[in-house]
LUMMARVO-984493 format. One record per atom (N, C-alpha, C): x, y, z; residue in three letters. Coordinates in steps of 0.02 Angstrom, whole numbers, plus 50000, padded with zeros to 5 digits. Example, Ala and Ser with C-alpha at 12.3 -4.5 7.8 and 13.67 -1.06 7.14 Angstrom:
LUMMARVO-984493
50660:49716:50390:ALA
50615:49775:50390:ALA
50660:49835:50390:ALA
50642:49888:50354:SER
50684:49947:50357:SER
50645:50002:50394:SER
This chain:
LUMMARVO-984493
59054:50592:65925:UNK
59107:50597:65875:UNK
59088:50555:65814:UNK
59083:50589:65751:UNK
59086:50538:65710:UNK
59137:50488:65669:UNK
59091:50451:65657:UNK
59148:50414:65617:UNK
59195:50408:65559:UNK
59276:50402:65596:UNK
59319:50422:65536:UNK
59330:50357:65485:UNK
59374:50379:65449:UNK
59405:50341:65396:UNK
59390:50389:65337:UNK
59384:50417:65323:UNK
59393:50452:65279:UNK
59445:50520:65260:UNK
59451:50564:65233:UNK
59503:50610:65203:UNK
59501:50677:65254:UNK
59410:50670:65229:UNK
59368:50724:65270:UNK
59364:50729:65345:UNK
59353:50678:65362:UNK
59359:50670:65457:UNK
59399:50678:65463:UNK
59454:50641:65434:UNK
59532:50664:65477:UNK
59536:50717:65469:UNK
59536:50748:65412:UNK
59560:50834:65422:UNK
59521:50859:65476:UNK
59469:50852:65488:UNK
59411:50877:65549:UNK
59460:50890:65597:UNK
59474:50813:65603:UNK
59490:50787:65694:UNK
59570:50836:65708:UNK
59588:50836:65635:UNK
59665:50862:65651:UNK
59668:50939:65649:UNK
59637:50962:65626:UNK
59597:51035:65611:UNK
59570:51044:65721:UNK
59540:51008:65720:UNK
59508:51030:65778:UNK
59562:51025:65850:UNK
59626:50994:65824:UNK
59666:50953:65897:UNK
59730:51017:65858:UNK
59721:51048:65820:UNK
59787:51079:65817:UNK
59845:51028:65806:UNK
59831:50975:65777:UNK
59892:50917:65764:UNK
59934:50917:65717:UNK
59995:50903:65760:UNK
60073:50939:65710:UNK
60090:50840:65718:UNK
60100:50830:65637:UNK
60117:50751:65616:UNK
60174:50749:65639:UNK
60213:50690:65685:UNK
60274:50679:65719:UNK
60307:50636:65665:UNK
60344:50673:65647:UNK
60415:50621:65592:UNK
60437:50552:65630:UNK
60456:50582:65669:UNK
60490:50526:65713:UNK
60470:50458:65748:UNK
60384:50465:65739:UNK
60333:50415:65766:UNK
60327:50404:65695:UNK
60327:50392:65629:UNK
60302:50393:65569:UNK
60240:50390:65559:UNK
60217:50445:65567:UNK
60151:50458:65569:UNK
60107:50448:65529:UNK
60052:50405:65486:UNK
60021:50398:65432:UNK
59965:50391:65416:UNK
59896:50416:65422:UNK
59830:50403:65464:UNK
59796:50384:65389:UNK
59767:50307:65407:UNK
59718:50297:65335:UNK
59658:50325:65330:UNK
59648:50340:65271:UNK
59586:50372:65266:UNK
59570:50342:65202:UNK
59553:50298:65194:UNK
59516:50244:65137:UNK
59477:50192:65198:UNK
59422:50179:65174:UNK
59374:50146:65218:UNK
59360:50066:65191:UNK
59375:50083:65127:UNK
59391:49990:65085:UNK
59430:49967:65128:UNK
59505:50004:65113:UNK
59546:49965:65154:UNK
59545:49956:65224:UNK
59512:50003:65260:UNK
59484:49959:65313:UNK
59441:49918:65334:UNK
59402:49904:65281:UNK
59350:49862:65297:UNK
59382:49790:65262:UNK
59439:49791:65216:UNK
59466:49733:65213:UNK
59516:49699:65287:UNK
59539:49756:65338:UNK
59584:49754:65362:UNK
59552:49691:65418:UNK
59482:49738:65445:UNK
59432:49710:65475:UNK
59403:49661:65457:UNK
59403:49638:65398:UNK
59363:49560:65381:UNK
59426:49516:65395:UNK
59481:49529:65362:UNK
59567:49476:65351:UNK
59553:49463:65439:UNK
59559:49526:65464:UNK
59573:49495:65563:UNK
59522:49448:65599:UNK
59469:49436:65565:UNK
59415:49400:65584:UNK
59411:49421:65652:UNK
59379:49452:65666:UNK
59388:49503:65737:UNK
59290:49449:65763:UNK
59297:49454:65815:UNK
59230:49395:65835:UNK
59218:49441:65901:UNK
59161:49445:65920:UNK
59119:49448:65999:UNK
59168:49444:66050:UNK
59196:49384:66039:UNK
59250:49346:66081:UNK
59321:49353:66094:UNK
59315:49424:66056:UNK
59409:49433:66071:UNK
59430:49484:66103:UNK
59495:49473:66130:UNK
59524:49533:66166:UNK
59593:49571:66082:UNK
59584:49622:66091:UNK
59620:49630:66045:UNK
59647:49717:66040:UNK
59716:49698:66071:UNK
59761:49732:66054:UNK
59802:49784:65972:UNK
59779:49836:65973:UNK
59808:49879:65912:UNK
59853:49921:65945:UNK
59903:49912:65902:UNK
59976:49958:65927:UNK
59981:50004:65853:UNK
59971:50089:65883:UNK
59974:50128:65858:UNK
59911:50161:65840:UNK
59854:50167:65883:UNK
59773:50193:65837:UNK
59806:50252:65821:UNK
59833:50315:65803:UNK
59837:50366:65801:UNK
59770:50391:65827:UNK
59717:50414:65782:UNK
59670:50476:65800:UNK
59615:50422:65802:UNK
59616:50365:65801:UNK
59570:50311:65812:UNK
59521:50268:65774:UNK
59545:50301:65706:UNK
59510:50268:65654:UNK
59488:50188:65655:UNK
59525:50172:65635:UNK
59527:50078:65640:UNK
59500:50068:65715:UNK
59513:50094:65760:UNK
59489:50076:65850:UNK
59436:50057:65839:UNK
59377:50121:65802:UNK
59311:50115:65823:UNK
59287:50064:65783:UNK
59317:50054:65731:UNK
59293:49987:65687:UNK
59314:49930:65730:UNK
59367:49934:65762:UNK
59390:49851:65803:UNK
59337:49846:65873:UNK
59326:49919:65892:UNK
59273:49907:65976:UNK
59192:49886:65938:UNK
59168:49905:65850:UNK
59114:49872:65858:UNK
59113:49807:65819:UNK
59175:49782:65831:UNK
59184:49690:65818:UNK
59193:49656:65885:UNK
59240:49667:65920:UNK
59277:49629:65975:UNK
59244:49646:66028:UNK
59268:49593:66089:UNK
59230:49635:66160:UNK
59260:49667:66181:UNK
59341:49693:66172:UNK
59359:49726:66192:UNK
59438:49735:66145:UNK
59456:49800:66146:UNK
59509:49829:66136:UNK
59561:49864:66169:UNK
59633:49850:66168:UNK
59661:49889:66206:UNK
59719:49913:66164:UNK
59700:49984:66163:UNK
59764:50024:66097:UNK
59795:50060:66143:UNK
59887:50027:66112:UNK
59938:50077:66138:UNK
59940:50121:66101:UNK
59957:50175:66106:UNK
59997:50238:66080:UNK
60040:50284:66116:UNK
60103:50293:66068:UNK
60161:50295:66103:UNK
60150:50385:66112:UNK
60121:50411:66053:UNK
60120:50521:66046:UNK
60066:50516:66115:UNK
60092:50533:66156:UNK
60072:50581:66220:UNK
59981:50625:66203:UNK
60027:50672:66147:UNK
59977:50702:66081:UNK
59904:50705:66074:UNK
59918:50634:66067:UNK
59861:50584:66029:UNK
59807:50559:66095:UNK
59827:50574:66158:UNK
59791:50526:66196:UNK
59732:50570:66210:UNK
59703:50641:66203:UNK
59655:50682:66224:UNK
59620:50665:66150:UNK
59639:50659:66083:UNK
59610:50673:66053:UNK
59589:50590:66042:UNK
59612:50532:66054:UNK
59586:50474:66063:UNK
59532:50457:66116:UNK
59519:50510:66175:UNK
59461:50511:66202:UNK
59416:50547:66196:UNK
59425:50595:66140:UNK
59372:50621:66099:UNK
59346:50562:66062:UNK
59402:50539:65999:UNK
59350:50508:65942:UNK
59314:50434:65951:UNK
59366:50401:66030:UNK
59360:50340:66045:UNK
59283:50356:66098:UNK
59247:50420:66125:UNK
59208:50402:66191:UNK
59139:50375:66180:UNK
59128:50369:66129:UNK
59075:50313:66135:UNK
59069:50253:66151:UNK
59138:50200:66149:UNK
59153:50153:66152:UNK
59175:50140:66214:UNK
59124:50092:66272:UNK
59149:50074:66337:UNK
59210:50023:66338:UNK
59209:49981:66267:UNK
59251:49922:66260:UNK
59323:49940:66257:UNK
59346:49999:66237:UNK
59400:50031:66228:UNK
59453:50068:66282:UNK
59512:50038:66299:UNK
59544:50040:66328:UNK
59607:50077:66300:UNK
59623:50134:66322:UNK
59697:50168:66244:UNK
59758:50205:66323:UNK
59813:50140:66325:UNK
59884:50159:66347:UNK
59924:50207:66303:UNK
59953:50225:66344:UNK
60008:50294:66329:UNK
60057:50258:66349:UNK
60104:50225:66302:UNK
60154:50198:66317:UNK
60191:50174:66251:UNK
60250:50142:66264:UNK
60315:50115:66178:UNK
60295:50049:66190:UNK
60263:50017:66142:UNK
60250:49959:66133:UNK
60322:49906:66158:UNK
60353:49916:66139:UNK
60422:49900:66148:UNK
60456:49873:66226:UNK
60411:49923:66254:UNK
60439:49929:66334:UNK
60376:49907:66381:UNK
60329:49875:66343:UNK
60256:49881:66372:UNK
60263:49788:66400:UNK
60243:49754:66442:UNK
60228:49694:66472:UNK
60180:49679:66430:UNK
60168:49649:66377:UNK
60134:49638:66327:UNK
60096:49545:66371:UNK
60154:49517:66385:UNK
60104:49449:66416:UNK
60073:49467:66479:UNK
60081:49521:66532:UNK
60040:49536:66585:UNK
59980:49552:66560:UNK
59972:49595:66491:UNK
59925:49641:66471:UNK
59866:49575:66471:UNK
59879:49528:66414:UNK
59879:49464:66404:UNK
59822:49425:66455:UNK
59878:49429:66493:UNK
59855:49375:66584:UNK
59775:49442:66604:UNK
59783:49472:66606:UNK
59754:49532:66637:UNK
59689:49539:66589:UNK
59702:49548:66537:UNK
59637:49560:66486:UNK
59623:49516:66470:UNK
59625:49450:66439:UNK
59603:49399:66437:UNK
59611:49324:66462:UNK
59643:49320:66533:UNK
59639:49280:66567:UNK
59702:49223:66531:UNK
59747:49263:66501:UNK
59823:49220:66484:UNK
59797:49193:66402:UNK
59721:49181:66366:UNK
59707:49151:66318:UNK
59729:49192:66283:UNK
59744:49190:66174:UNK
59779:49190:66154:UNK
59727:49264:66134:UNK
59770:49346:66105:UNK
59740:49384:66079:UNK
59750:49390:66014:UNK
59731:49449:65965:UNK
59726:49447:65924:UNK
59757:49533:65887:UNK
59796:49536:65878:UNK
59828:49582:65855:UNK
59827:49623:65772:UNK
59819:49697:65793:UNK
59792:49739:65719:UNK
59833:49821:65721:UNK
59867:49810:65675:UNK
59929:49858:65690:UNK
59920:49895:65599:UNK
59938:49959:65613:UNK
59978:49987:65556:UNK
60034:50038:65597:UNK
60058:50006:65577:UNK
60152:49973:65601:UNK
60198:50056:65563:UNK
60213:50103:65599:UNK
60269:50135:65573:UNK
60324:50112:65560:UNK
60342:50123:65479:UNK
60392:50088:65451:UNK
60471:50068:65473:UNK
60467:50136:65508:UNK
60544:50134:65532:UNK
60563:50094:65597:UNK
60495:50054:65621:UNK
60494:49994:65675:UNK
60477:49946:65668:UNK
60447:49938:65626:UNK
60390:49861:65600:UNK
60444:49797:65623:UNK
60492:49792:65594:UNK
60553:49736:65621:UNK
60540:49713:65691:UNK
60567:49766:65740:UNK
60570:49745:65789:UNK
60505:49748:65828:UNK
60448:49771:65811:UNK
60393:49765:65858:UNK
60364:49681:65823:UNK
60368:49657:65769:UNK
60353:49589:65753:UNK
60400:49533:65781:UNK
60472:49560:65782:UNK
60510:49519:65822:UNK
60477:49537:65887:UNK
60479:49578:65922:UNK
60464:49573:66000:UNK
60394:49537:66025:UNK
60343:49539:65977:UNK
60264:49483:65984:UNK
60300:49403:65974:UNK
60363:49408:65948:UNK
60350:49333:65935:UNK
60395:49305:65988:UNK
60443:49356:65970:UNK
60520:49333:66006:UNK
60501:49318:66094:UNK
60439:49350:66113:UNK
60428:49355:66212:UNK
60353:49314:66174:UNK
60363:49273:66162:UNK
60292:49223:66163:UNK
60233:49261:66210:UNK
60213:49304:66159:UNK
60160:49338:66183:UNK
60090:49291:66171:UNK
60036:49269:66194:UNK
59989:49217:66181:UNK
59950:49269:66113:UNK
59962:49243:66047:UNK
59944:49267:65987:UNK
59912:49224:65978:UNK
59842:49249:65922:UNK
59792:49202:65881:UNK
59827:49214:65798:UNK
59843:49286:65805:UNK
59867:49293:65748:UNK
59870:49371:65735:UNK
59934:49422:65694:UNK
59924:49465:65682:UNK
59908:49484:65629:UNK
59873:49537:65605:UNK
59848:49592:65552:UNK
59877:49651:65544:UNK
59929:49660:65536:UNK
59952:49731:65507:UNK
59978:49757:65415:UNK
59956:49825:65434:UNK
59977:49864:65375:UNK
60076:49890:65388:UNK
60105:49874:65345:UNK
60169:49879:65345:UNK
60204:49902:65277:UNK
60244:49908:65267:UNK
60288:49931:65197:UNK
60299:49886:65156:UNK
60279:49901:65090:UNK
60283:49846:65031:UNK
60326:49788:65045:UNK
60375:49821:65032:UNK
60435:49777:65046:UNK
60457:49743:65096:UNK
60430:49762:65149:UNK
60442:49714:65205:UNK
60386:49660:65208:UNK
60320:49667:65193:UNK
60277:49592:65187:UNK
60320:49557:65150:UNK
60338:49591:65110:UNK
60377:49528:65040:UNK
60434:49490:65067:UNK
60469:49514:65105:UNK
60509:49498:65155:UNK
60512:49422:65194:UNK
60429:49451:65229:UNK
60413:49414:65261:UNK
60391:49339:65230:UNK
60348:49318:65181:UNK
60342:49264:65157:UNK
60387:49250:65077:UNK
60454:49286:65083:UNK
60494:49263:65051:UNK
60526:49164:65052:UNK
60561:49152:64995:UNK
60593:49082:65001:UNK
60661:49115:64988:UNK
60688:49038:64979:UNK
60770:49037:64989:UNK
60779:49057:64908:UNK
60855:49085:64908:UNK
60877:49104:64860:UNK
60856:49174:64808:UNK
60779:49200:64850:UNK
60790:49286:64818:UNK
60827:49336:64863:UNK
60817:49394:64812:UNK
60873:49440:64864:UNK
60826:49466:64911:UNK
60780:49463:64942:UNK
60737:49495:64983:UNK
60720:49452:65042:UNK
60744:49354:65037:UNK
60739:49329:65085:UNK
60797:49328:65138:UNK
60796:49334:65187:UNK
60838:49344:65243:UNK
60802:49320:65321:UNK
60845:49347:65396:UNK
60823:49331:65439:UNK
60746:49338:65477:UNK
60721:49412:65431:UNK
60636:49409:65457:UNK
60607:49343:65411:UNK
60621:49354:65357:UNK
60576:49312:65344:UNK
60581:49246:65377:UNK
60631:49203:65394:UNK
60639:49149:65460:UNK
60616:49155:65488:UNK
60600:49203:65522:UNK
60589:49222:65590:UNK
60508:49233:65584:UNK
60490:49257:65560:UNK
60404:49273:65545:UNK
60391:49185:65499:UNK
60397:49160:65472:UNK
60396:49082:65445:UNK
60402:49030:65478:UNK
60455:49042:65553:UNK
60454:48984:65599:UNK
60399:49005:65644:UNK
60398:49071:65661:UNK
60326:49084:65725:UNK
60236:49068:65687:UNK
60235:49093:65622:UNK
60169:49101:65588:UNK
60164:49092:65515:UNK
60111:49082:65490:UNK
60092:49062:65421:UNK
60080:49156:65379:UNK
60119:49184:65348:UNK
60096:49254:65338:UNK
60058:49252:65257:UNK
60011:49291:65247:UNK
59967:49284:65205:UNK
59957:49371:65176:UNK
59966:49374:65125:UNK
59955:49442:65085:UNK
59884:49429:65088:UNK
59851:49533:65102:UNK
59789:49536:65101:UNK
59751:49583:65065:UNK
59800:49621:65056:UNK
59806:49673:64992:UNK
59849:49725:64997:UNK
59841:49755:64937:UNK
59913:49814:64942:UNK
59871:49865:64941:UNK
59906:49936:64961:UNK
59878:49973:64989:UNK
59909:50034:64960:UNK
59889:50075:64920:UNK
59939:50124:64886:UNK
59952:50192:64938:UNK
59993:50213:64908:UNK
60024:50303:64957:UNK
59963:50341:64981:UNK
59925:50336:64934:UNK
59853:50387:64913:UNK
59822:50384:64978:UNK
59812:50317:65001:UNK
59742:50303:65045:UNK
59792:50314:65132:UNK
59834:50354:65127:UNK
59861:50401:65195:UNK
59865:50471:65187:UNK
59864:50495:65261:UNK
59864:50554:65252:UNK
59917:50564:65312:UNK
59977:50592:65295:UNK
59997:50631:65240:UNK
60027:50572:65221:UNK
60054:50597:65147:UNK
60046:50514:65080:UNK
60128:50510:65098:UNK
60122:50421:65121:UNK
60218:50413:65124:UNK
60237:50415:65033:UNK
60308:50406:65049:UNK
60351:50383:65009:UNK
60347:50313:64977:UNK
60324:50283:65000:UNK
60309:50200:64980:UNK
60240:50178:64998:UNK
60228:50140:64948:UNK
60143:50100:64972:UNK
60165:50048:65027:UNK
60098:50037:65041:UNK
60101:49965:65065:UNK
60071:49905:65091:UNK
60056:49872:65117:UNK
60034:49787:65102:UNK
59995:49792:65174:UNK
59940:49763:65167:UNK
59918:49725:65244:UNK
59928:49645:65233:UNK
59970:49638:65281:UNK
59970:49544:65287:UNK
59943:49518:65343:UNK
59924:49467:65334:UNK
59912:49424:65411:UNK
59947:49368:65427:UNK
59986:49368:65481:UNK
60021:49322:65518:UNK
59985:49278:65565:UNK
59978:49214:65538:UNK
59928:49168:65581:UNK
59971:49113:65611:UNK
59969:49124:65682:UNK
60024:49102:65724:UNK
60013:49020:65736:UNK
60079:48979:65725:UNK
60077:48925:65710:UNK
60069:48916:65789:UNK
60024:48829:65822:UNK
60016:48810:65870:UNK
60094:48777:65898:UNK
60101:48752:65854:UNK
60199:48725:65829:UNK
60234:48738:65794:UNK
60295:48747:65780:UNK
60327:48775:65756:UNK
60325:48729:65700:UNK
60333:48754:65628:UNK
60350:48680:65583:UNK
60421:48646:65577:UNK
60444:48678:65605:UNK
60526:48635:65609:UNK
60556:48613:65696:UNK
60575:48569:65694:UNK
60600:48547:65756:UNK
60670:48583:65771:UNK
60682:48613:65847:UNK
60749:48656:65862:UNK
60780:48626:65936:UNK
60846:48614:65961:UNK
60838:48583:66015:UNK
60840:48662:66057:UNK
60863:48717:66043:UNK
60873:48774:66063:UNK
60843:48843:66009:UNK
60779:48869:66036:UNK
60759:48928:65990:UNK
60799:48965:66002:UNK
60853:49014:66032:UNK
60861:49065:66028:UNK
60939:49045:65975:UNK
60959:48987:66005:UNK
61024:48962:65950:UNK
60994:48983:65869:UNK
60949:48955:65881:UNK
60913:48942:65810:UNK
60927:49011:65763:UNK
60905:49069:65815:UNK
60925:49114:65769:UNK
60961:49155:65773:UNK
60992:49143:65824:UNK
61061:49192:65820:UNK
61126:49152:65787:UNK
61113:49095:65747:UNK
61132:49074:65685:UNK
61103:49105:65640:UNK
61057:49099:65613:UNK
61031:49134:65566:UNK
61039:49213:65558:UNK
61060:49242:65603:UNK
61059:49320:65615:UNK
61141:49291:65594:UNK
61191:49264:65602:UNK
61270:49272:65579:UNK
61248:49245:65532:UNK
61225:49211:65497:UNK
61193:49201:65436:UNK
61198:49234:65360:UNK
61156:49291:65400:UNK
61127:49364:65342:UNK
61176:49397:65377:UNK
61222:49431:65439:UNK
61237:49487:65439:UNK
61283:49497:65383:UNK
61333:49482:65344:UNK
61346:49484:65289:UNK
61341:49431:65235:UNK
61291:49471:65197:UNK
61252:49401:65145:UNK
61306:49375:65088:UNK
61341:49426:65081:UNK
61388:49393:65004:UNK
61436:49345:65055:UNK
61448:49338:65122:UNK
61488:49297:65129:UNK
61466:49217:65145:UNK
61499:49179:65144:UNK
61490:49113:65145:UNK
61459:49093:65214:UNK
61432:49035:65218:UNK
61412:49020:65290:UNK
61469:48997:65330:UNK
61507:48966:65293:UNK
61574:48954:65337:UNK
61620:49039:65375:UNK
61607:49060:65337:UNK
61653:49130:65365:UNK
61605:49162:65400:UNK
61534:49184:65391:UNK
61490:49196:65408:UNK
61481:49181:65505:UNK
61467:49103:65499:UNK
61460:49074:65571:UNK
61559:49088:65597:UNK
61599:49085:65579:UNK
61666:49055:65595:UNK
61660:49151:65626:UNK
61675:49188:65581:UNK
61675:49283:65619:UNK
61627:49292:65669:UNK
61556:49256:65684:UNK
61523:49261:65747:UNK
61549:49279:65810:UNK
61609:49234:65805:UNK
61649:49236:65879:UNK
61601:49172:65944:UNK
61552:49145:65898:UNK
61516:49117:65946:UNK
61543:49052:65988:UNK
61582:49053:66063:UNK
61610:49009:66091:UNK
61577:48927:66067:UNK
61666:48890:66055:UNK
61658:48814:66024:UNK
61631:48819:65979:UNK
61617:48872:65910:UNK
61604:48874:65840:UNK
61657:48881:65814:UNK
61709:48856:65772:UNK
61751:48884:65738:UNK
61739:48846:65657:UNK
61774:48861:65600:UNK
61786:48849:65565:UNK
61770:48762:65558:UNK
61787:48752:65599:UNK
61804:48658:65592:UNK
61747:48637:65605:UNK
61709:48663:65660:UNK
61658:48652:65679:UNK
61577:48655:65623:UNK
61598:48721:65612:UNK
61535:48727:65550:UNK
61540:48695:65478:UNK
61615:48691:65460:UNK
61620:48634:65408:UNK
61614:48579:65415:UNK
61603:48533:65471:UNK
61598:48476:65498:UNK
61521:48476:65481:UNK
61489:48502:65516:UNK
61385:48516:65510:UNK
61375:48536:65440:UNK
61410:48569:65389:UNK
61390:48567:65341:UNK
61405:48509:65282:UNK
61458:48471:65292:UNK
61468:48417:65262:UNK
61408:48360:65295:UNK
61398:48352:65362:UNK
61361:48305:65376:UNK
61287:48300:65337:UNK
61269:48370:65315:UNK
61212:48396:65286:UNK
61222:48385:65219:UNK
61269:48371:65194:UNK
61281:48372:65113:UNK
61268:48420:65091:UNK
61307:48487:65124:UNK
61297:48547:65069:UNK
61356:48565:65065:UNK
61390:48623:65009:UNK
61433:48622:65011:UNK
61480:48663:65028:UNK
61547:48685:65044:UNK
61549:48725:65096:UNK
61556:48801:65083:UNK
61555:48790:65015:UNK
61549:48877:64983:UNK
61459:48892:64981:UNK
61411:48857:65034:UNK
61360:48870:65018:UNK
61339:48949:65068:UNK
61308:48984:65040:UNK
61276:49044:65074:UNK
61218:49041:65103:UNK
61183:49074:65176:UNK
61138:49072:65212:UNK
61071:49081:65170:UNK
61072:49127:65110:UNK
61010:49150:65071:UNK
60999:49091:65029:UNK
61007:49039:65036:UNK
60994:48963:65012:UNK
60966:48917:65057:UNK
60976:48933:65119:UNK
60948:48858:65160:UNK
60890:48880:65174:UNK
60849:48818:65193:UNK
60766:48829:65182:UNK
60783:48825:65270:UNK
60716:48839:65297:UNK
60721:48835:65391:UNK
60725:48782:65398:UNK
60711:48732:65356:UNK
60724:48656:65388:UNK
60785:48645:65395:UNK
60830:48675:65337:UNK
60898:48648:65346:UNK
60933:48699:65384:UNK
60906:48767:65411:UNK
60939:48801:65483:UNK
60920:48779:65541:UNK
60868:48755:65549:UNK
60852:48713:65599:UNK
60896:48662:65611:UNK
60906:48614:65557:UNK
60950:48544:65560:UNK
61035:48587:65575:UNK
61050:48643:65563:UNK
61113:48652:65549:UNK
61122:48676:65644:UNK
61081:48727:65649:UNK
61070:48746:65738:UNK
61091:48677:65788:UNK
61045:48636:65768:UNK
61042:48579:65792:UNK
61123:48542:65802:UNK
61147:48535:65756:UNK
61220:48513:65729:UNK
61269:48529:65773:UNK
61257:48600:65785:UNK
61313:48673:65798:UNK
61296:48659:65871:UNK
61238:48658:65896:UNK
61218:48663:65974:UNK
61258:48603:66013:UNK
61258:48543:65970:UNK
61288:48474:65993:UNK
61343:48505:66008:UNK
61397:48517:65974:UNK
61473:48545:65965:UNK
61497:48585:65992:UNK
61425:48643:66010:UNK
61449:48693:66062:UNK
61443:48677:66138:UNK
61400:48640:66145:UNK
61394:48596:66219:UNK
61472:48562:66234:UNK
61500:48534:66184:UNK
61550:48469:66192:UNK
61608:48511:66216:UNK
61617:48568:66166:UNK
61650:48614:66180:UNK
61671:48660:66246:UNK
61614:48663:66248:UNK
61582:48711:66330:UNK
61598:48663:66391:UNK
């Protein structure tokens, strides 16, 4: 099989498999070879890694990751895709390709199993209409990460290494900022997919912190504050946390932690930096214990 990344191969491969593009998987196959060869330098892919890609479609990026790494193991969720991934993937002994929803997959067994529990290294172009929750689910189940590499939607990298006070920062970006350091690696226009989305978009790399940079006495508090936070942004953090419903939070309670903080109490969630949701979690967790 030769090697894709280009306009021309893919049409080959898809020409030859009779392949009907699934809406519903957001289907988007690159065929620019720059951008993969930037994708492949940003992941620093070594001899030495085990490394997981969620989503090869027709296997483009695979065969570039099996002749870096010692090994690869690509999910893909299209059924579809898995005959014609052992077409373009069979040269490669290093290559390992599940038929399965990333989502639902034992991602730390995979982990324990392929590389002996040490940390892998993750290379994704991420269908848009999931990117959220498959980045929450690597971080949120402490999967042993070195760091991820994916292609994602403009607007959501921006998201991601947003600060306080634009309209685009919210709970991912917390949430991708307390797990990892994320780093723009380039943008990536409509052109260089086939078939061309609606929006360009960004490869970033998420380089997973060994510690978190903020101290929490409870992670999951941490952000399921922050999630009543943003769920409605024009409202205040006092009404915000107080409508949670979250037992021993009320009104009194969160104005109490926000005075102790010296902020003030008409202040809104799209203002506090993670240090001061961290410090505020912290506050709230005391009060909800006392409570409890």
């Amino acid at each position: 099989m030769a090697t894709l990344g280009s306009r021309r191969s893919t049409a080959e491969v898809i020409e030859k498999y009779h392949f009907n593009f699934q809406k519903k998987f957001g289907q988007n196959f690159l065929v620019d070879s720059n951008i993969l060869d930037k994708i492949i330098e940003s992941a620093q892919i070594t001899r030495e890694d085990c490394v997981l890609e969620i989503g090869p479609g027709i296997g483009t990026m695979t065969q570039r990751l099996a002749e870096e790494a010692r090994e690869v193991v690509a999910v893909e969720i299209d059924r579809n895709l898995i005959p014609v991934l052992e077409d373009t993937l069979s040269a490669y002994a290093n290559v390992t390709v599940i038929n399965a929803d990333i989502l639902k997959f034992d991602l730390n067994r995979l982990v324990e199993e392929r590389n002996g529990g040490r940390p892998i290294k993750v290379v994704a172009n991420l269908p848009y209409y999931i990117t959220t929750p498959i980045i929450m689910a690597l971080f949120e189940k402490h999967v042993p990460l070195q760091s991820v590499t994916i292609m994602v939607q403009k607007e959501v990298a921006d998201r991601m290494q947003e600060g306080p006070g634009t309209k685009d920062y919210g709970a991912l970006s917390l949430a991708v900022q307390y797990y990892a350091k994320p780093e723009i690696v380039t943008r990536v226009p409509a052109s260089c997919f086939m078939p061309k989305p609606n929006v360009d978009s960004t490869v970033i790399r998420l380089t997973r912190y060994e510690n978190p940079p903020v101290e929490t006495a409870d992670e999951a508090w941490l952000f399921a504050v922050i999630r009543a936070s943003f769920n409605q942004r024009r409202k205040t953090l006092v009404n915000g946390l107080t409508n949670a419903g979250y037992p021993g939070i009320g009104r009194q309670q969160v104005e109490e932690a926000l005075s102790g903080m010296g902020l003030a109490l008409t202040v809104r969630g799209e203002t506090l930096t993670l240090e001061q949701f961290a410090e505020l979690s912290n506050r709230l967790s005391g009060r909800r214990k006392k409570s409890g």
